[in-house]
PATI-743643 format. One record per residue (C-alpha): chain; x, y, z; residue number from 0. Coordinates in steps of 0.02 Angstrom, whole numbers. Example, Ala and Ser with C-alpha at 12.3 -4.5 7.8 and 13.67 -1.06 7.14 Angstrom:
2
ATOM lumpa     c1     c2     c3 fidren
ATOM     A    615   -225    390      0
ATOM     A    684    -53    357      1
This chain:
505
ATOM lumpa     c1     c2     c3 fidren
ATOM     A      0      0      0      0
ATOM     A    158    121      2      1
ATOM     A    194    122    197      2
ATOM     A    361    171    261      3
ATOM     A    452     84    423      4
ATOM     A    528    198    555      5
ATOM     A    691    171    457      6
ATOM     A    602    184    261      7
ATOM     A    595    -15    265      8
ATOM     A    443    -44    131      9
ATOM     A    313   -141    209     10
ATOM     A    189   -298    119     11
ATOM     A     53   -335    188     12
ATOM     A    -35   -489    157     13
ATOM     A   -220   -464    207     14
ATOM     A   -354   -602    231     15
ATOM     A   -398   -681     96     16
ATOM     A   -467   -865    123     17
ATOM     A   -410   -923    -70     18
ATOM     A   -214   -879    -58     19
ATOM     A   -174  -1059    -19     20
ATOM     A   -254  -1081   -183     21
ATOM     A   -152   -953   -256     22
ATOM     A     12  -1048   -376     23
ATOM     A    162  -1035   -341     24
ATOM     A    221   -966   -485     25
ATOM     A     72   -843   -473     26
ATOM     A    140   -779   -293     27
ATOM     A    342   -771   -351     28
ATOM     A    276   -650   -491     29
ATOM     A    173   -520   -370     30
ATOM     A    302   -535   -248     31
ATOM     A    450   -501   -373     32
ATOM     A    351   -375   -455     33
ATOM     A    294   -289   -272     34
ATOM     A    473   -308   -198     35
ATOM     A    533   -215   -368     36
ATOM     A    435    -65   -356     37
ATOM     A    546     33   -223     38
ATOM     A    718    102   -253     39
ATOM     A    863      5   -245     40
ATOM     A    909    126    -75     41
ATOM     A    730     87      9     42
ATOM     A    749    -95    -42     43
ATOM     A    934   -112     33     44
ATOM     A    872    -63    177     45
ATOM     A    748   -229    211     46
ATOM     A    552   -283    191     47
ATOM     A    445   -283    320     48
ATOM     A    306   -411    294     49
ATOM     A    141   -407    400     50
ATOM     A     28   -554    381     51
ATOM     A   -154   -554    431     52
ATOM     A   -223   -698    479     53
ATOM     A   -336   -630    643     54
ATOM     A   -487   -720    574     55
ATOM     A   -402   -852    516     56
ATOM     A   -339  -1011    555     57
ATOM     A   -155  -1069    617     58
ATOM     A   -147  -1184    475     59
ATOM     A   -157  -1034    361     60
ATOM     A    -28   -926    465     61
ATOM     A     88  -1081    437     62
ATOM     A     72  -1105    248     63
ATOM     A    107   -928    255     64
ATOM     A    258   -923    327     65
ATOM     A    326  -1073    216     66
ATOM     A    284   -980     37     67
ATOM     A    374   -821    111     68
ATOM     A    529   -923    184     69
ATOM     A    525  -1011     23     70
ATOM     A    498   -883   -117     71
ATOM     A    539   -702    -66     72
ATOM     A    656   -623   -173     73
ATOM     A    691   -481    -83     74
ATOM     A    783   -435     77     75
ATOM     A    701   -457    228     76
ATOM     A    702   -348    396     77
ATOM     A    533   -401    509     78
ATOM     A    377   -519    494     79
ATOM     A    245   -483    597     80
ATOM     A     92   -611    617     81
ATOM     A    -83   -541    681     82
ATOM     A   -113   -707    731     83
ATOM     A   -272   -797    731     84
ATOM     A   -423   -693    862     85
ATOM     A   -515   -863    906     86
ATOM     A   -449   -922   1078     87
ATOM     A   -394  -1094   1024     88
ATOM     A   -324  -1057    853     89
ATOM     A   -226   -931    946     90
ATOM     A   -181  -1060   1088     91
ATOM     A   -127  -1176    928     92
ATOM     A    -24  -1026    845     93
ATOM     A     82   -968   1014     94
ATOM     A    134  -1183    998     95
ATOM     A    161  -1190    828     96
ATOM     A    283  -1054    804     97
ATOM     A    412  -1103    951     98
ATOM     A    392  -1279    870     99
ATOM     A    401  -1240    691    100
ATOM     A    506  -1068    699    101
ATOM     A    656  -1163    623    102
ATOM     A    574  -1221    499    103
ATOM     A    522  -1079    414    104
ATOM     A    727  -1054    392    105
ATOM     A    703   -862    408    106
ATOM     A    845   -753    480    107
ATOM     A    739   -634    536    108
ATOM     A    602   -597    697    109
ATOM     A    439   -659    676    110
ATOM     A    343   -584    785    111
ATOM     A    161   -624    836    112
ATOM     A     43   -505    895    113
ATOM     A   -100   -508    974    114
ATOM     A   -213   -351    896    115
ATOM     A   -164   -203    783    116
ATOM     A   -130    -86    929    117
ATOM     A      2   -191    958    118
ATOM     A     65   -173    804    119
ATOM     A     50     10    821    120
ATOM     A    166     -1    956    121
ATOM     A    315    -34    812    122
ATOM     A    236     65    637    123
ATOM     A    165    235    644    124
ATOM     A    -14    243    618    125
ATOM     A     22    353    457    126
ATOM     A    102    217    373    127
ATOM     A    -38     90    374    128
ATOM     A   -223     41    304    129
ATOM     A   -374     66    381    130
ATOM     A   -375   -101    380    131
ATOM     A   -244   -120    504    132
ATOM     A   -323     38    624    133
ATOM     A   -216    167    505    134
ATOM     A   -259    317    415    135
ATOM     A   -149    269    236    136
ATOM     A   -269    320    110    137
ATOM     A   -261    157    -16    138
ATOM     A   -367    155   -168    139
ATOM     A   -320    -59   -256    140
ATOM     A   -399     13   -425    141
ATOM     A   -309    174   -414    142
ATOM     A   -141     82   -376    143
ATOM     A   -169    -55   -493    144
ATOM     A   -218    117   -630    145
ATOM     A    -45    191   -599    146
ATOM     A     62     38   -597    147
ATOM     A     -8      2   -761    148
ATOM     A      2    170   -830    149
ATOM     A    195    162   -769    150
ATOM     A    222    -11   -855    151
ATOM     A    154     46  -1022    152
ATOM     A    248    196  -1017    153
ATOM     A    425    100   -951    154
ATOM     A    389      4  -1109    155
ATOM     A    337    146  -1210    156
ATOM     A    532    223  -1166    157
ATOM     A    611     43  -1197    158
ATOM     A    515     27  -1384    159
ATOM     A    554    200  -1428    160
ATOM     A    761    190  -1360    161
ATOM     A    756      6  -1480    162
ATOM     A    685    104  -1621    163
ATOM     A    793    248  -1624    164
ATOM     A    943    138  -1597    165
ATOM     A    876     14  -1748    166
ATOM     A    874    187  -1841    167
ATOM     A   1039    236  -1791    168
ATOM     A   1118     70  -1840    169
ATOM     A   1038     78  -2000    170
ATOM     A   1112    239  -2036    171
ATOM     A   1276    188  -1970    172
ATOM     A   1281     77  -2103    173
ATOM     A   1208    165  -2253    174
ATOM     A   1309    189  -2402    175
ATOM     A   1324    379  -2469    176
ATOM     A   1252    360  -2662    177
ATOM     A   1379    449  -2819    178
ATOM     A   1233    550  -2884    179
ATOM     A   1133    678  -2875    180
ATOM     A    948    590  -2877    181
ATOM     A   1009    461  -2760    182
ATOM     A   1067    548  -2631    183
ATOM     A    937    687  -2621    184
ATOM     A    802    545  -2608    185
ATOM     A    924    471  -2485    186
ATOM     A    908    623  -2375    187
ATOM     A    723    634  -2396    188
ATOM     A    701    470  -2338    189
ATOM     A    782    482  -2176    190
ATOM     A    706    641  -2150    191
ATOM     A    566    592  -2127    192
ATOM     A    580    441  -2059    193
ATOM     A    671    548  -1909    194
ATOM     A    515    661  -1930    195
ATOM     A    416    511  -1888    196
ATOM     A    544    460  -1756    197
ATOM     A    525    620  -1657    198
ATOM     A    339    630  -1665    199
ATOM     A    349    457  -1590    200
ATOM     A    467    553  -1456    201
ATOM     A    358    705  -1406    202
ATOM     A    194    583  -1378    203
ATOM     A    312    460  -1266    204
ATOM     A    361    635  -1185    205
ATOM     A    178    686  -1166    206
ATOM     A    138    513  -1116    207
ATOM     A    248    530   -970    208
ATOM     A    193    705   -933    209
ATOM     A     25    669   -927    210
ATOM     A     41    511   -806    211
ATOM     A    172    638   -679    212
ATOM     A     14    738   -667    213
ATOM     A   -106    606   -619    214
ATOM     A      0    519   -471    215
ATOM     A     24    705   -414    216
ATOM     A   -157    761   -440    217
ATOM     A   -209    730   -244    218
ATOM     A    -71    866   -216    219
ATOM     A   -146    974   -338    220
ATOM     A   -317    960   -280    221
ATOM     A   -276    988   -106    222
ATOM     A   -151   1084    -20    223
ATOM     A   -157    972    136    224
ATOM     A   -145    800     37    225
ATOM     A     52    735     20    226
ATOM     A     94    604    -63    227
ATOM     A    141    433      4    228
ATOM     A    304    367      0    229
ATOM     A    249    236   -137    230
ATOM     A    171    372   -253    231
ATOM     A    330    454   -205    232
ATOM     A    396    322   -299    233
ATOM     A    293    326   -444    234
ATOM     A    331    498   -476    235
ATOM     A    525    454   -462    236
ATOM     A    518    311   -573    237
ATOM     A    434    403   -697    238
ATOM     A    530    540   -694    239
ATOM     A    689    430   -702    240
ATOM     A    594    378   -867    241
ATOM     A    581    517   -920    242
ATOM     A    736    569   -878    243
ATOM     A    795    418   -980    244
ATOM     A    689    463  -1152    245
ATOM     A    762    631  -1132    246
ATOM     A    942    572  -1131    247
ATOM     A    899    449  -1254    248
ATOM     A    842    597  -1401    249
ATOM     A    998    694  -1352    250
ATOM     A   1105    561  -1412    251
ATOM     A    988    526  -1533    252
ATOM     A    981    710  -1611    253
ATOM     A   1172    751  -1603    254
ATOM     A   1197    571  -1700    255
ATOM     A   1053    632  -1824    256
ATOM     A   1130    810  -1797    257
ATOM     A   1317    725  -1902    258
ATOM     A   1226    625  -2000    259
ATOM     A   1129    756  -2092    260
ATOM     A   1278    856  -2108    261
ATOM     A   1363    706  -2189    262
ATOM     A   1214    675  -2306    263
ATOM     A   1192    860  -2349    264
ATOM     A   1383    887  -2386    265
ATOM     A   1351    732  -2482    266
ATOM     A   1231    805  -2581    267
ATOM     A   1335    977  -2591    268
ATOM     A   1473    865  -2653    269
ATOM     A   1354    762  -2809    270
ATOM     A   1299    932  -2873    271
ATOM     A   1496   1016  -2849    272
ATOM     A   1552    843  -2944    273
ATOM     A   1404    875  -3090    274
ATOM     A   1456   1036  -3096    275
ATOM     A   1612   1022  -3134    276
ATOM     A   1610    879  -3249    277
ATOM     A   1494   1015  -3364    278
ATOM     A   1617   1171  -3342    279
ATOM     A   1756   1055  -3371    280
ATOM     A   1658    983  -3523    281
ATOM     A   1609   1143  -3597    282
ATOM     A   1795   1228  -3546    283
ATOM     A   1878   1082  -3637    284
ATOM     A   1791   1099  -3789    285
ATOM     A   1835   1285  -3794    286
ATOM     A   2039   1251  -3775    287
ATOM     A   2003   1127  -3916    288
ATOM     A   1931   1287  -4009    289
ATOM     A   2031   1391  -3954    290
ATOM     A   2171   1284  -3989    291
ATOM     A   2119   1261  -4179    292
ATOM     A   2151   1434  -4192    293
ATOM     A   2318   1420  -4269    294
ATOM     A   2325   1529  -4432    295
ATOM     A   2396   1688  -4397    296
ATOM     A   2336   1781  -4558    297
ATOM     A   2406   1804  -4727    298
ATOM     A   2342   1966  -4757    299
ATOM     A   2297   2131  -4644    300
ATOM     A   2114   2091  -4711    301
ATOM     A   2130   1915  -4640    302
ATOM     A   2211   1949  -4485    303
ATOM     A   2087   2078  -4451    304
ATOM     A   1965   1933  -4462    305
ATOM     A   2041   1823  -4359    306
ATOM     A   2058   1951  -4225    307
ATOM     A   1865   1951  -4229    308
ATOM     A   1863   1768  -4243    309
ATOM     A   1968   1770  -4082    310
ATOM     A   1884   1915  -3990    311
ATOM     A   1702   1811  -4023    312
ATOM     A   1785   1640  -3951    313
ATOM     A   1835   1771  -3801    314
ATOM     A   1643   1824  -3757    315
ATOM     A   1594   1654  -3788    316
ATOM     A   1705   1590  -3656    317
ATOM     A   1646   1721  -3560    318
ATOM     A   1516   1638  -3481    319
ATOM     A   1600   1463  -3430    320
ATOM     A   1742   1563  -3376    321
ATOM     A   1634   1660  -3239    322
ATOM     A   1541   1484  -3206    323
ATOM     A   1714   1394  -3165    324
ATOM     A   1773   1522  -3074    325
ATOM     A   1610   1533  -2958    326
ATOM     A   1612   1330  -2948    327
ATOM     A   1798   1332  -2884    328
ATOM     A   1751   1482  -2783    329
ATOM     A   1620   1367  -2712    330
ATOM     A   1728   1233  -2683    331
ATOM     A   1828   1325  -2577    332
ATOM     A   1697   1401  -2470    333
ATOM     A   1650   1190  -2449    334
ATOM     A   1824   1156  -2384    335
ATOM     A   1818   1301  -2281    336
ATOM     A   1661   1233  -2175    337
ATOM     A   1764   1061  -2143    338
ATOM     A   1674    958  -2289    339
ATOM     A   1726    791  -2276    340
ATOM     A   1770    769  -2456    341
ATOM     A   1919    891  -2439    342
ATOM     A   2041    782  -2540    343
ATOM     A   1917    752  -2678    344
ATOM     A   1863    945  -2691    345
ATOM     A   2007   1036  -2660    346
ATOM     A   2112    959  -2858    347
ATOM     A   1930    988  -2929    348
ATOM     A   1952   1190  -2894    349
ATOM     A   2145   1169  -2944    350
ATOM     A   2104   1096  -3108    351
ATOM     A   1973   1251  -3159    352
ATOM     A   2085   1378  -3113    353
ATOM     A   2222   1302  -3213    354
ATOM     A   2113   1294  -3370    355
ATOM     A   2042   1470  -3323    356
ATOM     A   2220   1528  -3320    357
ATOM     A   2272   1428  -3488    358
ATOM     A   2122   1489  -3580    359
ATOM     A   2163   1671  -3544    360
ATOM     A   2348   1662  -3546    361
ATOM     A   2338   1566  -3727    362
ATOM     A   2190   1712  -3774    363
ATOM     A   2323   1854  -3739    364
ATOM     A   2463   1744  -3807    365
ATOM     A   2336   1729  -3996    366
ATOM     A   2307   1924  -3964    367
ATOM     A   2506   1961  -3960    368
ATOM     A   2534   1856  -4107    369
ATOM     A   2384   1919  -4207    370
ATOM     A   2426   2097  -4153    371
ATOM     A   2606   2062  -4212    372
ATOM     A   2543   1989  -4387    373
ATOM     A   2429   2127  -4392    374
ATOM     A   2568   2252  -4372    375
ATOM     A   2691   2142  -4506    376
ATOM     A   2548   2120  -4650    377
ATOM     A   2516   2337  -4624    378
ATOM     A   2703   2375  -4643    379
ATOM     A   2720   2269  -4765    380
ATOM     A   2580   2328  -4883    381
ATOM     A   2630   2503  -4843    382
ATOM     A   2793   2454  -4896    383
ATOM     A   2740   2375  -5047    384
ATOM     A   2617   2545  -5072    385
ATOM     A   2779   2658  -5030    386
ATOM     A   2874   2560  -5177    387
ATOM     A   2732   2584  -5301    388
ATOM     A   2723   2769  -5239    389
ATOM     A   2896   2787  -5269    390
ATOM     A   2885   2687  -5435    391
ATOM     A   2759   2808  -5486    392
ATOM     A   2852   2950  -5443    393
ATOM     A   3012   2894  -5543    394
ATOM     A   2885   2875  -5690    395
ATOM     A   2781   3046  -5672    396
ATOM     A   2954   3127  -5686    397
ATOM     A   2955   3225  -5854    398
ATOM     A   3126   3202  -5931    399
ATOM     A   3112   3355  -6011    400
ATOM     A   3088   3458  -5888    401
ATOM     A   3237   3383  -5790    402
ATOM     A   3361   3437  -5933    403
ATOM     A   3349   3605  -5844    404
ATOM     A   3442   3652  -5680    405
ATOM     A   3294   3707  -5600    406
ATOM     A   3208   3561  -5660    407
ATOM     A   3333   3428  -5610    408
ATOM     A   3336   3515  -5435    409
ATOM     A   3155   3496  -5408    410
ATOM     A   3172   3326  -5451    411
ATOM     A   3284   3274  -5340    412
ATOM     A   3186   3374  -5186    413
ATOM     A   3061   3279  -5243    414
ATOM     A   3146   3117  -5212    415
ATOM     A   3237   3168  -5064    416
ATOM     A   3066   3205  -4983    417
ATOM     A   2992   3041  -5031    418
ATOM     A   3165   2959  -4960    419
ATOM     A   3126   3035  -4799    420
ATOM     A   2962   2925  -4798    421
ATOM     A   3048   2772  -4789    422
ATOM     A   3098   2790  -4612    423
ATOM     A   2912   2832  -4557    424
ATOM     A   2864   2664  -4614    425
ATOM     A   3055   2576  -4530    426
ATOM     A   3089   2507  -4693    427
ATOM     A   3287   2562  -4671    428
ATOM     A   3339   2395  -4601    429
ATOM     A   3268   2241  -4661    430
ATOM     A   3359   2136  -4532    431
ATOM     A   3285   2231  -4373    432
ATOM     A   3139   2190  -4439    433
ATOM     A   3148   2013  -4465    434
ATOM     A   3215   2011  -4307    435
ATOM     A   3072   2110  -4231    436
ATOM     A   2936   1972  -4317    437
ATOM     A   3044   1836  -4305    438
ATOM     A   2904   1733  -4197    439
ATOM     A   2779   1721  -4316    440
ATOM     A   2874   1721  -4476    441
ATOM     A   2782   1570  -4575    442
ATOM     A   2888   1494  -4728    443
ATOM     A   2740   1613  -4833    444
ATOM     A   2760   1763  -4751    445
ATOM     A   2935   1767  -4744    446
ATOM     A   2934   1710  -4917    447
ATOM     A   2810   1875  -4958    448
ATOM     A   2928   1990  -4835    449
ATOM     A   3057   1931  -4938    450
ATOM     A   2990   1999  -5078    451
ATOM     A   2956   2162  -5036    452
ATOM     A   3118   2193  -4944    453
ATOM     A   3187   2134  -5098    454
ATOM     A   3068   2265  -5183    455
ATOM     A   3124   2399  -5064    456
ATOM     A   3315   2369  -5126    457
ATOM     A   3268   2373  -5289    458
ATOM     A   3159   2559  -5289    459
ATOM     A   3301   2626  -5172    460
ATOM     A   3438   2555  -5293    461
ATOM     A   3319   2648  -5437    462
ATOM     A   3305   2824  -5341    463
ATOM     A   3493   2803  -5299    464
ATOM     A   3504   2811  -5510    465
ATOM     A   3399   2942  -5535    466
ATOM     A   3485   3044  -5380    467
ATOM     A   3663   3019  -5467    468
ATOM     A   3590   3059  -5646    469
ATOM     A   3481   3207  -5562    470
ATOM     A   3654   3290  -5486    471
ATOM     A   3754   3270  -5648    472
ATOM     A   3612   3332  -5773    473
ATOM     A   3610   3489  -5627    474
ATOM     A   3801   3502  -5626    475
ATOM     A   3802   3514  -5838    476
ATOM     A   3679   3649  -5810    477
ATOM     A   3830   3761  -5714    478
ATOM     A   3933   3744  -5869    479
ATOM     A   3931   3876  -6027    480
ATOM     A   3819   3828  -6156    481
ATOM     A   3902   3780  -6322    482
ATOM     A   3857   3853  -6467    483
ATOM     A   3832   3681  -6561    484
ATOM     A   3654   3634  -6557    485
ATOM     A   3626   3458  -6463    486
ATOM     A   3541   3309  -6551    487
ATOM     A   3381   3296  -6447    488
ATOM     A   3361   3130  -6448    489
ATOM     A   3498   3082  -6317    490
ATOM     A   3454   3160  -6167    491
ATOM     A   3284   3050  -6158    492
ATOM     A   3384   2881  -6220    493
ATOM     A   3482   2923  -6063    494
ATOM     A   3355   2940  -5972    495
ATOM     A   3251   2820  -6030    496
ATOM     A   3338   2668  -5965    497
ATOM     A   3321   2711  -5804    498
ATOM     A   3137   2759  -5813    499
ATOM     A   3066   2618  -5885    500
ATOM     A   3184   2457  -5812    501
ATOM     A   3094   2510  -5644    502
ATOM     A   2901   2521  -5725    503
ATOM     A   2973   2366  -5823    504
């Protein structure tokens, strides 16, 4: 009934009831187990104290008694006391039969026969027994039998819900992280919810437990005067060591789930960094491949001038991927910073799209330099091919006639002397410079065409080094006294002609 000793002993009590000889005996072990289980380990230590009523009984029963308990109780026992039979001669029988048979119950402990209840008064406190025995412990069986139960389901409630969280640990102990995308975000679904379900399954065990607190405690909360006694002291200590349990258990459970997640979300943040990539990388590739198929270098300014657009279109279109790589190996980064597990994995991944950032550009300025460069070559060259027809021309528009005349000749040769002075705007004066200065990109063709027009460039300057020497000595005749004998006209131009026409020629 939850009465305490004078030293906390727990105390049975085993009230008249003419069937308990009836009882099994495996039937009695289980109650008395079960009873002897339900105080704490420090109220159990300290011994049972057993009282048997058998006042309207007969010594007979008092004896089988005794031998079940002697027999079959688990516990630790301090004191039995026997209200022994109230009719004179089963009492007369009783006072015999226990000095004869005290041995034989082969208990260490007192028995001690009493006459009445106030005797028994004399060694428990009123307050700690039944009205049955002349106390004032309030005892409701149904009530008791209501909590026990309640406490039972709920102790097993606790034990279900620790195996299931533990079979759900294990489980994802053991689970193998998938290698894409799909997988792995179903994966994370899955267990998401199934620890959705888990944790519902947690805050009604929680509830549960709550709600059963507040029913062994509702004579306190009804009445201010009502306490509790020490065996629905008990309860509420047993449950609230459940309790105390299921709370311990979701800690453990929700810092496990707490690194799991994690692991399945970096996962996942890993499957879409590792698709990613495998696009950029795809779509960067195929650009060096592009990029690297741009190999002519132009044979013309018109075609270089092409290619540069060519080039500059292959730059904007690489624009994009470019930015994307760069952002992915950013991200990459920021993963390894937040202690992803996949650090070894990640960290080459962001290494490799740099590098092929890097190449892309370095090998798009290296085209520009060598484009520019052509570009540059193919423009001097054409205006040195233009700056040999111009001089050609001039060589040609030269009237010989009116170079027979000092004043003529001398125009002439300004003439040429200004157009001279041209040929080191365009740095035509030394051929080898400049092959030295294109040397890079001089193709067996364009050196071939260089060639060529250097060659060409010898040839007009050998042609206006001519004319200069013919210029000065047609001025220097000029200085001279005319004769009186009349020149034959025709050879002035046949001098002249020669070198007018082998350049045109």
């Amino acid at each position: 009934a939850g009465g305490r000793g004078k030293d906390g002993a727990p105390i049975i009590t085993f009230p008249e009831f003419a069937g308990f000889s009836e009882i099994p005996d495996d039937d009695f072990l289980n109650v008395v187990t079960y009873l002897t289980s339900i105080p704490s380990l420090e109220a159990a230590s300290i011994g049972f104290i057993i009282i048997i009523d058998r006042r309207r009984d007969k010594w007979s029963a008092v004896k089988a008694s005794l031998t079940r308990i002697a027999g079959a109780f688990p516990g630790n026992l301090q004191l039995v006391f026997v209200l022994r039979p109230s009719r004179f001669i089963q009492r007369a029988i009783a006072d015999i039969g226990i000095k004869l048979y005290r041995d034989d119950f082969k208990m260490k402990v007192p028995i001690i026969m009493l006459n009445s209840v106030s005797d028994l008064h004399g060694y428990i406190d009123k307050s700690q027994l039944t009205r049955e025995l002349g106390g004032t412990l309030e005892y409701g069986h149904s009530q008791w039998i209501h909590h026990r139960t309640a406490i039972e389901n709920f102790a097993m409630t606790v034990k279900t819900t620790a195996q299931m969280l533990q079979t759900f640990g294990t489980d994802l102990a053991e689970t193998e992280l998938p290698n894409d995308v799909q997988c792995t975000e179903e994966l994370l679904s899955s267990h998401t919810d199934h620890h959705s379900k888990l944790k519902d399954e947690l805050k009604l065990a929680v509830k549960q437990g709550a709600t059963l607190l507040t029913c062994i405690r509702e004579p306190v909360t009804r009445s201010a005067n009502s306490k509790l006694s020490p065996d629905e002291l008990e309860n509420v200590a047993t449950v609230g060591r459940l309790l105390a349990q299921l709370d311990e258990t979701e800690k453990a459970f929700d810092q496990f789930w707490t690194k799991h997640h994690l692991k399945l979300e970096q996962c996942l943040q890993l499957r879409h960094f590792e698709h990613d990539f495998r696009e950029v990388k795809l779509t960067l590739d195929n650009l060096m491949e592009t990029q690297a198929g741009f190999a002519d270098i132009g044979d013309s300014v018109t075609r270089v001038e092409n290619l540069l657009k060519e080039q500059k279109h292959l730059e904007e279109k690489g624009q994009e991927p470019l930015e994307k790589a760069q952002s992915l190996a950013l991200h990459g980064e920021q993963l390894i910073q937040n202690n992803h597990y996949a650090v070894d994995s990640i960290r080459p991944k962001c290494v490799e799209l740099r590098r092929i950032c890097d190449d892309f550009t370095n090998e798009t300025k290296k085209k520009y330099d060598i484009l520019g460069k052509s570009l540059e070559l193919h423009k001097q060259l054409d205006k040195a091919s233009q700056w040999c027809e111009a001089g050609i021309y001039l060589l040609a528009s030269q009237a010989v006639d009116k170079c027979q005349s000092q004043e003529g000749a001398e125009t002439a040769l300004v003439e040429i002397e200004k157009f001279l002075v041209t040929a080191k705007e365009h740095q035509l004066s030394n051929p080898k410079e400049f092959y030295n200065q294109f040397d890079m990109i001089l193709t067996p063709e364009i050196k071939a065409n260089a060639q060529r027009i250097v060659q060409k460039l010898e040839d007009v300057q050998e042609m206006f080094d001519k004319r200069q020497v013919s210029l000065k000595k047609l001025a220097a005749k000029q200085t001279r006294p005319v004769q009186p004998v009349a020149p034959h006209p025709e050879s002035s131009p046949k001098r002249a002609s020669p070198k007018i026409t082998r350049p045109a020629a």
